[in-house]
C-alpha positions as CSV (number, residue, x, y, z in Angstrom):
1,X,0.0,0.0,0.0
2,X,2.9,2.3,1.0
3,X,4.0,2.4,-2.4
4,X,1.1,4.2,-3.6
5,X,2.0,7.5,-1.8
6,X,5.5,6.7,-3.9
7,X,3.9,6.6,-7.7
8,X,1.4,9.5,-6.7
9,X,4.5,11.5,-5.7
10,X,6.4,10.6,-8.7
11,X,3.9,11.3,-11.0
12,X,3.6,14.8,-9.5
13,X,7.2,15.6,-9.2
14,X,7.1,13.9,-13.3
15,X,4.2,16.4,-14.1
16,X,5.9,19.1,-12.7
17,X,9.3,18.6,-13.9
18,X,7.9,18.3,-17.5
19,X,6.4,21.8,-17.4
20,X,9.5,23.3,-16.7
21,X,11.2,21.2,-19.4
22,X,8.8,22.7,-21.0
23,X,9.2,26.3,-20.6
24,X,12.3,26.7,-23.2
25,X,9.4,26.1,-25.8
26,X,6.2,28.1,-24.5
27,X,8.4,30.9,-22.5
28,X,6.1,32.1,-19.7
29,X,3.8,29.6,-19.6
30,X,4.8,25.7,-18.5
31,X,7.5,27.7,-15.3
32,X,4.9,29.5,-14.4
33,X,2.5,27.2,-14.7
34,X,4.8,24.5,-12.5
35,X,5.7,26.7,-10.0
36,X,2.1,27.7,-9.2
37,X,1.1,23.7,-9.2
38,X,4.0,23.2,-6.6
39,X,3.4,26.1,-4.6
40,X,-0.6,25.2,-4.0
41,X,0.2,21.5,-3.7
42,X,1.9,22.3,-0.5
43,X,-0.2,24.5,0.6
44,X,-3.1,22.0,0.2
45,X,-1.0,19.6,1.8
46,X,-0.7,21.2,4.9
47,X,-4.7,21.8,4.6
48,X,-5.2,18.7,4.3
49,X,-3.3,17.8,7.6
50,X,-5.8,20.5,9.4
51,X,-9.3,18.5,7.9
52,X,-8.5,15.8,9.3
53,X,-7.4,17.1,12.3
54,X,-10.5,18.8,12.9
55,X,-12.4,15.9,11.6
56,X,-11.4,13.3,13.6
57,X,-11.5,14.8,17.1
58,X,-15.1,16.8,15.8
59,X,-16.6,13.3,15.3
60,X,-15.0,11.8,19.0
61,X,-17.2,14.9,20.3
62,X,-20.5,13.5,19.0
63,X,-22.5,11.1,21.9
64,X,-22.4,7.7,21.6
65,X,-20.0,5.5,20.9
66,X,-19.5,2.5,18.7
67,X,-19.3,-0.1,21.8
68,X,-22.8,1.4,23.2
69,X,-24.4,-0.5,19.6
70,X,-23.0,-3.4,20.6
71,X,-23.5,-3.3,24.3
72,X,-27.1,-1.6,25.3
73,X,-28.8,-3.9,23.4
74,X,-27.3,-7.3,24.1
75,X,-28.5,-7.9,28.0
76,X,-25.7,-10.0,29.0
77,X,-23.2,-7.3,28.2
78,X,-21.8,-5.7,31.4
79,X,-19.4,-2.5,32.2
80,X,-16.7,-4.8,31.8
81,X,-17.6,-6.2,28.5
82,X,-18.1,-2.5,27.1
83,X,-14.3,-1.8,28.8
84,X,-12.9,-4.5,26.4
85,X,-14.7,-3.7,23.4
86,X,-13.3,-0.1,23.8
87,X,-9.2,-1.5,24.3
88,X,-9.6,-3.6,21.1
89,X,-10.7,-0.5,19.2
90,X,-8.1,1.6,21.0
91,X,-11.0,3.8,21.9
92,X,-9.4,3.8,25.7
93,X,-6.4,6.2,25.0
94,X,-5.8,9.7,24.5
95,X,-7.5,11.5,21.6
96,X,-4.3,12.5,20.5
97,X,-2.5,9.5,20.3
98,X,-5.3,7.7,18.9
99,X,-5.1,10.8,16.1
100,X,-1.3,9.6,15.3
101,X,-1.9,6.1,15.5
102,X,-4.7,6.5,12.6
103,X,-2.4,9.0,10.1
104,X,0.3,6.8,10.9
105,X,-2.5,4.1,8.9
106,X,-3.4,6.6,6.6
107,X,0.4,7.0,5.2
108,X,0.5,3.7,4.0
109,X,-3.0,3.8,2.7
110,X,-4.4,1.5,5.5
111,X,-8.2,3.2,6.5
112,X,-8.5,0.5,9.3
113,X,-11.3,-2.4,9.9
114,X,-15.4,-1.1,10.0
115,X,-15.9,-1.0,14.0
116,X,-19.4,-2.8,12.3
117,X,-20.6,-6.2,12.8
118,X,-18.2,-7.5,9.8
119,X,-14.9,-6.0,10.6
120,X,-14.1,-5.6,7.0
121,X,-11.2,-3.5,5.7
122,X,-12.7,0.5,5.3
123,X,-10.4,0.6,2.0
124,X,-13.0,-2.9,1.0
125,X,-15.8,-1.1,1.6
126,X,-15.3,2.2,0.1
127,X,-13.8,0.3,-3.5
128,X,-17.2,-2.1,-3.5
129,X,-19.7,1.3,-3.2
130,X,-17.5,3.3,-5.5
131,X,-18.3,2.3,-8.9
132,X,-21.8,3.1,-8.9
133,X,-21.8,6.1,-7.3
134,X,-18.6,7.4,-9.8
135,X,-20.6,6.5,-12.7
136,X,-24.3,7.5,-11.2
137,X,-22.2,11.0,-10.8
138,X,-19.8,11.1,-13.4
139,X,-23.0,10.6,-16.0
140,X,-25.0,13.3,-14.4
141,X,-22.3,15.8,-14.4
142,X,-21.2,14.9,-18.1
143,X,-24.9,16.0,-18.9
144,X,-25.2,18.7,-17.2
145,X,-22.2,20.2,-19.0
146,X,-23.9,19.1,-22.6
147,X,-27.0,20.9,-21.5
148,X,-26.0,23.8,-19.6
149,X,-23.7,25.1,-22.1
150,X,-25.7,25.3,-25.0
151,X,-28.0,26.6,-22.8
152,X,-26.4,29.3,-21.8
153,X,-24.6,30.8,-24.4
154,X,-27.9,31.2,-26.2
155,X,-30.1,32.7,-23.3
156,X,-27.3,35.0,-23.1
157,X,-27.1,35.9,-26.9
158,X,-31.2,36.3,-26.9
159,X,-31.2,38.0,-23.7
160,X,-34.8,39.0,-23.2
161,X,-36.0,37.1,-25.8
162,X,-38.6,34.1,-25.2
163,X,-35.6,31.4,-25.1
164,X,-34.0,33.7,-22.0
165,X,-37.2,34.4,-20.7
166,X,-38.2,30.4,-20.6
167,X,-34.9,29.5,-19.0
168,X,-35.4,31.8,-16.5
169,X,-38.5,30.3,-15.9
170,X,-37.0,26.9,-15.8
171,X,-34.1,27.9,-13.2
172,X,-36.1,29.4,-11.1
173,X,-38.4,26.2,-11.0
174,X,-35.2,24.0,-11.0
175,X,-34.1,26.0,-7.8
176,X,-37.5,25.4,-6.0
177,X,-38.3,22.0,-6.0
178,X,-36.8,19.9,-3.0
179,X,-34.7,16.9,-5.0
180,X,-36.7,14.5,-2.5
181,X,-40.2,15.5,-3.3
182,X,-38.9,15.4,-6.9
183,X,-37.8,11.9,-6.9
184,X,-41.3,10.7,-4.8
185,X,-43.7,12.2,-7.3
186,X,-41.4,10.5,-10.4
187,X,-41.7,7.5,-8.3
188,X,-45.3,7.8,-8.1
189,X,-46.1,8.5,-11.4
190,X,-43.4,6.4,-14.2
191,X,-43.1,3.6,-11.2
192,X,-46.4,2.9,-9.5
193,X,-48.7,4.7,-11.8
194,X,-47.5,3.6,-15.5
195,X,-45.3,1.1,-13.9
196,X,-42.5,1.5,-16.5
197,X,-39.5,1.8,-14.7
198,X,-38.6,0.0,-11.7
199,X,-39.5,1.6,-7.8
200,X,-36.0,1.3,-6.7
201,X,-33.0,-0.6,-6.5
202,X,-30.2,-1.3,-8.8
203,X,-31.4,-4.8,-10.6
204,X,-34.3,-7.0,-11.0
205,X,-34.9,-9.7,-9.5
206,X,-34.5,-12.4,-12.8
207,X,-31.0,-10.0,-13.3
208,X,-28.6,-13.1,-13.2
209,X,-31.0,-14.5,-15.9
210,X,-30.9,-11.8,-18.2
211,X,-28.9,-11.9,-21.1
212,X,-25.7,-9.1,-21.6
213,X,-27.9,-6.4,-23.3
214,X,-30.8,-7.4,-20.9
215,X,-28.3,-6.3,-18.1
216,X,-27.7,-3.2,-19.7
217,X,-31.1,-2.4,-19.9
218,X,-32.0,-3.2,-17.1
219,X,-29.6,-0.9,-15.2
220,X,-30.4,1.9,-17.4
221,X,-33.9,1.6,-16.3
222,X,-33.2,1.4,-12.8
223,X,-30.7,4.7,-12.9
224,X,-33.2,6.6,-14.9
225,X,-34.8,8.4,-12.4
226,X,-31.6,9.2,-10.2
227,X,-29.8,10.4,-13.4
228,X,-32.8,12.2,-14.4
229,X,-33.8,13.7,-10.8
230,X,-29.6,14.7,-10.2
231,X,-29.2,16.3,-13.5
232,X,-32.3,18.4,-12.8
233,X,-31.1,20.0,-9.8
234,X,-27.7,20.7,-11.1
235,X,-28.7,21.6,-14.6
236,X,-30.6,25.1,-12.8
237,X,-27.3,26.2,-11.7
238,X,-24.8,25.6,-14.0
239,X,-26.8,27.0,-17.1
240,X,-27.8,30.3,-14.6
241,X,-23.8,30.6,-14.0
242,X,-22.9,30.1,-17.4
243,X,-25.5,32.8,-18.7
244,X,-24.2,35.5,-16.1
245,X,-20.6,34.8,-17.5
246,X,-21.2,34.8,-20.8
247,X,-23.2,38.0,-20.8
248,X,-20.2,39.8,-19.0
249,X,-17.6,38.4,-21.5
250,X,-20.0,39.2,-24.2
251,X,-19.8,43.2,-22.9
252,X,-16.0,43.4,-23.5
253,X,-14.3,45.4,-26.0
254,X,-13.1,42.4,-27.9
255,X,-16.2,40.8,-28.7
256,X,-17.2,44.3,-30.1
257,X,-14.1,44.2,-32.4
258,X,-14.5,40.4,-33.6
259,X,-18.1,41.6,-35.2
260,X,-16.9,45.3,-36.5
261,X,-14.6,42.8,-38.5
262,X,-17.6,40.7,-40.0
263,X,-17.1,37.2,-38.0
264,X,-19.7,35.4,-38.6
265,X,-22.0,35.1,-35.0
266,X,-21.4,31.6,-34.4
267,X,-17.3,32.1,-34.1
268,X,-17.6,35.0,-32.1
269,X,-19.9,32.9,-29.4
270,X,-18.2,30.1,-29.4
271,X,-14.6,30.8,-30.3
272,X,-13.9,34.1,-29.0
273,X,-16.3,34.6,-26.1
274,X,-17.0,30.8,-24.6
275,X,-13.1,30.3,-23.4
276,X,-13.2,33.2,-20.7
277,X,-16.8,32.7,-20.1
278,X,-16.3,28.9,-19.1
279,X,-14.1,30.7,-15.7
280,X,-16.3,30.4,-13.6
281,X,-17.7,26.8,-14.9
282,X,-14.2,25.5,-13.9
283,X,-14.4,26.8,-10.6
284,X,-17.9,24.8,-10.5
285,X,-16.2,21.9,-11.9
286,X,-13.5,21.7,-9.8
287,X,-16.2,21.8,-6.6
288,X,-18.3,19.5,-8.1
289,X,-15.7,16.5,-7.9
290,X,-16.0,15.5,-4.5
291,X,-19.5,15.5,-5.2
292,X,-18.1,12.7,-8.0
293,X,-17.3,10.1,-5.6
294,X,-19.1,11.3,-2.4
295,X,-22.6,10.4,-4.0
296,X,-25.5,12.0,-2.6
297,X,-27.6,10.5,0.7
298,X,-30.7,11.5,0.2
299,X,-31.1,10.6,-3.6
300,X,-29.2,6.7,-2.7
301,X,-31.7,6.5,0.3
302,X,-34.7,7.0,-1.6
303,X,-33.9,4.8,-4.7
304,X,-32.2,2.4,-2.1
305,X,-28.9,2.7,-4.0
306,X,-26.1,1.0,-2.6
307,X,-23.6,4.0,-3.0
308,X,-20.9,6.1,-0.9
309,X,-24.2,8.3,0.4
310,X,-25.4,5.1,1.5
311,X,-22.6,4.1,3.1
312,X,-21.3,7.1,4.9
313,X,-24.9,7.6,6.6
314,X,-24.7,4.4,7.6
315,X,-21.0,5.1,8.9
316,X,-23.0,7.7,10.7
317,X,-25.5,6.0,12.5
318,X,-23.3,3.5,13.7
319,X,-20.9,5.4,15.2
320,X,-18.5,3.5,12.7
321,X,-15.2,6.3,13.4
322,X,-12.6,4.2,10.8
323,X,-15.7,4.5,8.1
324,X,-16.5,8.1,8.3
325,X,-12.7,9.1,8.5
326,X,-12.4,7.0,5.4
327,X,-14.8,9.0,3.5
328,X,-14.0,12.1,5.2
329,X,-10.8,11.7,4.0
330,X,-11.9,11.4,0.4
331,X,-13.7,13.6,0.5
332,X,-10.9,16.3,1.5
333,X,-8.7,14.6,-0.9
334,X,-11.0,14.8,-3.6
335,X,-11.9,18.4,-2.6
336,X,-8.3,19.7,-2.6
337,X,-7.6,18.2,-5.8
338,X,-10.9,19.7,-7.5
339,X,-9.5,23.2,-6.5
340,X,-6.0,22.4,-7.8
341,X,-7.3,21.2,-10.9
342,X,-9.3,24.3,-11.3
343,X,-6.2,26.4,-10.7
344,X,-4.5,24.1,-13.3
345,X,-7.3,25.0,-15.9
346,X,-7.8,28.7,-15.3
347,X,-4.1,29.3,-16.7
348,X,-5.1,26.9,-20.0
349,X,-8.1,28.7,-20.1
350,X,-7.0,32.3,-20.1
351,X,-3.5,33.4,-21.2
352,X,-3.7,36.6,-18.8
353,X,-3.7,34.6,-15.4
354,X,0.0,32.1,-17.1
355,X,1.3,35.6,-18.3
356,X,0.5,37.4,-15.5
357,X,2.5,35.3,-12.9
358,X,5.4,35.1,-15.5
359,X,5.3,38.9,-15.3
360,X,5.6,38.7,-11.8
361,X,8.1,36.3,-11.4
362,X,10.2,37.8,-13.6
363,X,10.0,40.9,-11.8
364,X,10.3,44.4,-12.9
């Protein structure tokens, strides 16, 4: 496990080391570019270091404690049956040192054993939830962006028109209806009423039985509604965000010049205006990836999913402390790495933020 940390670090130092190899060719751009990856990954570093800090002794402060599941409700478990359970956990020393004792784990990619019933490995748990909810995500997200785009470039060309007008309609609706409610009346209606998709779940019951593009089917229809309901709720936002941005870019001098020199519409939109418009998209984007592999509770609850939102609220509940620092962690990881991949694409995305800190580098 320990020699994870070591190909991660490589790859980093590799990725780093390239874009200065690089900067011979793009002066400006792959030094600056390198030295502002290096200089935020250890500052994220010691970020990371402070989240789980705060994480681990924040979630020690909660009542309850994982022994009390396995204690109050068995009646031949006594005080010292309870004082047992809590020296094989390590639960009886010192916040502190248990703190050490779990990053010392951590380093060598070791989450620890569930404190639930089956004792499996917290690593085992998190890999078998994490497909479905990376490609349950993953999915939504990619159609969001295919949607929102579009979307809002041309509410912000025809601002005021009907198409703006209707989308303004539609984001405002999108921002008002509860995801929950949402997913219950879908339910209701394509489930119970017409009764052609399934209520919940992930497969059928005849699943093993089904042929290859039976499966395939079948799993479609079961993620319909979770895809559908996710893609609703994020699809308000995004679009609303990427009409703001666009109708600001589409304000600037630049744009005014492209049509005095007869481009045709379609290249000044989409050419010209969309690269600095999509800034704040990134920023979205690179919030939006814990969200990725995270998975969302109430959605996997209600369609009884068996994702990461599943899982952590169960973690929860139980008191489990190896499980929630497992997804905790990430979660942080994931959330770090969101905002330095949005730093990453803000300098590919706009040539004044790469020249800028070449300016300033090299000085005056």
């Amino acid at each position: 496990m320990a020699s994870f940390w070591y190909i991660l670090a490589a790859v980093l130092l590799a990725a780093i080391a390239g874009l200065y190899w690089l900067a011979p060719v793009r002066p400006g751009f792959s030094a600056a570019l390198a030295g502002r990856v290096l200089q935020k990954t250890l500052w994220l570093l010691l970020v990371f270091i402070g989240i789980t800090l705060v994480s681990f002794f924040v979630i020690h402060l909660a009542p309850g404690s994982p022994t009390d599941l396995e204690t109050t409700l068995n009646p031949l478990a006594d005080a010292a049956a309870q004082k047992r359970l809590e020296e094989f956990y390590g639960l009886d020393k010192p916040l502190y040192q248990q703190y050490f004792t779990w990053m010392g784990k951590l380093f060598r990619l070791d989450f620890g054993n569930s404190m639930s019933s089956d004792g499996r490995p917290v690593l085992d748990k998190i890999v078998e939830r994490l497909p479905l909810t990376l490609w349950l995500n993953v999915t939504t997200l990619l159609l969001t962006l295919l949607l929102a785009i579009p979307i809002g470039v041309l509410a912000a060309r025809g601002r005021g028109r009907w198409f703006d007008k209707g989308t303004t309609l539609f984001v405002f609706v999108g921002f008002a209806t509860p995801s929950f409610w949402l997913a219950l009346m879908l339910m209701v209606f394509f489930s119970i009423e017409l009764r052609w998709l399934p209520l919940s779940g992930l497969t059928s019951l005849d699943y093993a039985s089904l042929s290859l593009p039976g499966k395939v089917l079948d799993l479609m229809k079961h993620l319909a509604l979770p895809v559908f309901v996710a893609t609703f709720g994020s699809l308000a936002g995004m679009s609303r965000f990427m009409r703001s941005s666009m109708l600001e870019v589409l304000r600037q001098d630049y744009i005014l010049t492209a049509r005095a020199k007869g481009l045709p519409e379609r290249v000044v939109l989409f050419r010209h205006a969309l690269a600095n418009a999509l800034l704040p998209v990134i920023t979205l984007l690179g919030l939006s990836i814990p969200g990725l592999i995270g998975g969302s509770v109430i959605l996997e609850q209600i369609f009884a999913l068996p994702g990461m939102g599943q899982l952590f609220y169960g973690a929860v509940m139980a008191r489990d402390y190896p499980l929630i620092m497992g997804n905790l962690v990430l979660g942080a990881v994931l959330t770090l790495a969101g905002n330095l991949l949005a730093d990453f694409c803000y300098g590919l995305a706009d040539p004044r933020i790469r020249t800028g800190e070449a300016q300033r580098r090299a000085g005056p």
